[in-house]
C-alpha positions in Angstrom: 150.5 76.2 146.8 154.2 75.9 146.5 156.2 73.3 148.0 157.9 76.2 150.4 154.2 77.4 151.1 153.3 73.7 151.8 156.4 72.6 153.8 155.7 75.8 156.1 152.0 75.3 156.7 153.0 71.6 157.7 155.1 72.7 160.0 152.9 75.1 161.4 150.2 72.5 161.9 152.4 70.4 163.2 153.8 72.6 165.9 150.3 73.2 166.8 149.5 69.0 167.2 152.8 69.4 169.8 151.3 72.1 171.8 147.8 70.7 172.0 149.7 67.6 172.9 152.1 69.4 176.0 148.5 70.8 177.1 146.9 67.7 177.5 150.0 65.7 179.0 150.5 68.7 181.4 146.7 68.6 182.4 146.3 72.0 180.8 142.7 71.1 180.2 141.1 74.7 180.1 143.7 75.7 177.9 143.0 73.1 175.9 139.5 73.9 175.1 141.0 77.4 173.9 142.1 75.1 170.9 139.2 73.8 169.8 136.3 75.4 167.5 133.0 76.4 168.9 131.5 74.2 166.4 134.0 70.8 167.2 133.3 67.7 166.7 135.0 65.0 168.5 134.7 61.8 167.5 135.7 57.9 168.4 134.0 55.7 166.6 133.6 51.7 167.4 135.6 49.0 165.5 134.1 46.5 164.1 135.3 43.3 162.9 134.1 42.6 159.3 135.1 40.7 156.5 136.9 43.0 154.0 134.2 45.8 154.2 135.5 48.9 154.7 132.7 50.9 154.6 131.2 49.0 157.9 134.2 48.7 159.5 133.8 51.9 162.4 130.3 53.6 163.5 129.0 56.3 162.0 129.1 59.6 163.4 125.9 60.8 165.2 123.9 57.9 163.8 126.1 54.5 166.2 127.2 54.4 169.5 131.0 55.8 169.7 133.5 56.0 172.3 133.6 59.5 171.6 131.1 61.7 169.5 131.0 65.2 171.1 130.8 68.7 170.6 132.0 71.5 172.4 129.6 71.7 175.0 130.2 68.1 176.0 134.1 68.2 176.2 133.6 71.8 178.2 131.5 69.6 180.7 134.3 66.9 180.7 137.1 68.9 181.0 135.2 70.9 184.3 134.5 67.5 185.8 138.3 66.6 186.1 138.8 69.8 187.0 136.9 69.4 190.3 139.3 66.9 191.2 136.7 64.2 192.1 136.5 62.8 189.0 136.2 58.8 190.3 138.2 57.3 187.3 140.6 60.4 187.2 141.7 60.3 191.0 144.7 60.0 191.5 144.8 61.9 187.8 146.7 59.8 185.0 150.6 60.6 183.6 149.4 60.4 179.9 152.0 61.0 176.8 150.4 61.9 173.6 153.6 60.9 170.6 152.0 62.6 167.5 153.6 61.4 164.2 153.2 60.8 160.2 151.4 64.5 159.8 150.5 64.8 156.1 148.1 67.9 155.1 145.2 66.5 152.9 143.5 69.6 151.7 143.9 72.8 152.5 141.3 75.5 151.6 140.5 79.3 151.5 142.8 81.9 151.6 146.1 82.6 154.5 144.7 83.9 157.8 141.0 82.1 156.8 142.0 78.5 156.0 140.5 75.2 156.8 143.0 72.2 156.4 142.5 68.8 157.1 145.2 66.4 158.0 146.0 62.8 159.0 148.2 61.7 161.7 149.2 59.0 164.0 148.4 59.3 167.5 149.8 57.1 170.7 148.8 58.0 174.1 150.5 56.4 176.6 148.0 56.2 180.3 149.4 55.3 183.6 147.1 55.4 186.6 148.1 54.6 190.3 151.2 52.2 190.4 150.8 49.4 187.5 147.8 50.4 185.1 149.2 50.9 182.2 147.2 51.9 178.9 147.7 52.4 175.3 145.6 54.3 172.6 147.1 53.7 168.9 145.4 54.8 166.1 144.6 57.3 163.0 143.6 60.7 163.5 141.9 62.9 160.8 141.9 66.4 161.8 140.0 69.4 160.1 141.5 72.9 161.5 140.2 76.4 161.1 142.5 79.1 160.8 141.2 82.2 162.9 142.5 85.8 164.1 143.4 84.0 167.1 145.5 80.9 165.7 144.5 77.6 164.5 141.5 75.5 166.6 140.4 72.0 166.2 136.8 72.0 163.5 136.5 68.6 163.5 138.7 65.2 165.0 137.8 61.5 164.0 140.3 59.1 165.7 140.5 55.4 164.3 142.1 53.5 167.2 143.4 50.1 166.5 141.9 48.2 168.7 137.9 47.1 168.2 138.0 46.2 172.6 139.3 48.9 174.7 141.1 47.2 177.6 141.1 50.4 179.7 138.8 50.6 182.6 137.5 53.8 181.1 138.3 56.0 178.6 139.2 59.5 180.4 142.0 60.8 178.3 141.3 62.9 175.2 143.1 61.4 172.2 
């Protein structure tokens, strides 16, 4: 790939991370799900705190418990729940700011118009619920998208958040 081909397919990702973003901060949430593969996976895993071992330092994906290890049919059910606006820990609904930064493309495969790329980010979502609770999500995102007839959709999302405690009373925002 040349560096034009690459610098424009960056872009292109990255402009879709910002619209996935706006439709999440706008409570777009059935929109949302547009962008993501039939086949997703969506997955949080736990920190752990151990000494210098990498390879045990999250859960492992369908195999621990996670904050997050979903497929499509599972986010389709979360996103209907909020939508029927008596979601108890989404009532009043947050004012949540995803900043999406650091984009670099990792691999890219197939051809243009079939792709698969996969990418890292970093990911902040800022949560503010009623008048003073205040959350933050920091982390590492790892993102695998499929190039289809219809646009780019989410394959496959692991999101390292920096924190091994969550101080949020539950976690309601998608990262």
């Amino acid at each position: 790939m040349s560096n034009l081909a690459e610098i424009e397919l960056l872009h292109e990702v990255t402009q879709f991370f910002y619209h996935e973003a706006d439709l999440l901060d706008y409570r777009e949430y059935a929109e949302w799900l547009k962008l993501l593969h039939p086949e997703v996976r969506y997955f949080i895993p736990l920190v752990r705190n151990v000494p210098r071992m990498r390879d045990n330092e999250f859960t492992r994906e369908q195999q621990d418990n996670a904050w997050m290890d979903e497929g499509y049919a599972t986010l389709e059910k979360r996103v209907k729940q909020i939508l029927t606006n008596i979601h108890w820990a989404e009532e009043p609904p947050s004012r949540v700011s995803h900043l999406i930064s650091n984009t670099v493309l990792v691999q890219v495969e197939g051809e243009p118009g079939a792709r698969e790329v996969t990418t890292r980010s970093r990911v902040f979502v800022y949560q503010n619920r009623i008048d003073d609770e205040v959350n933050h999500f920091v982390g590492k995102r790892i993102d695998t998208l499929a190039e289809t007839e219809h646009g780019w959709l989410v394959k496959h999302r692991t999101v390292h958040l920096d924190q091994s405690v969550l101080l949020a009373k539950a976690l309601t925002v998608f990262i």
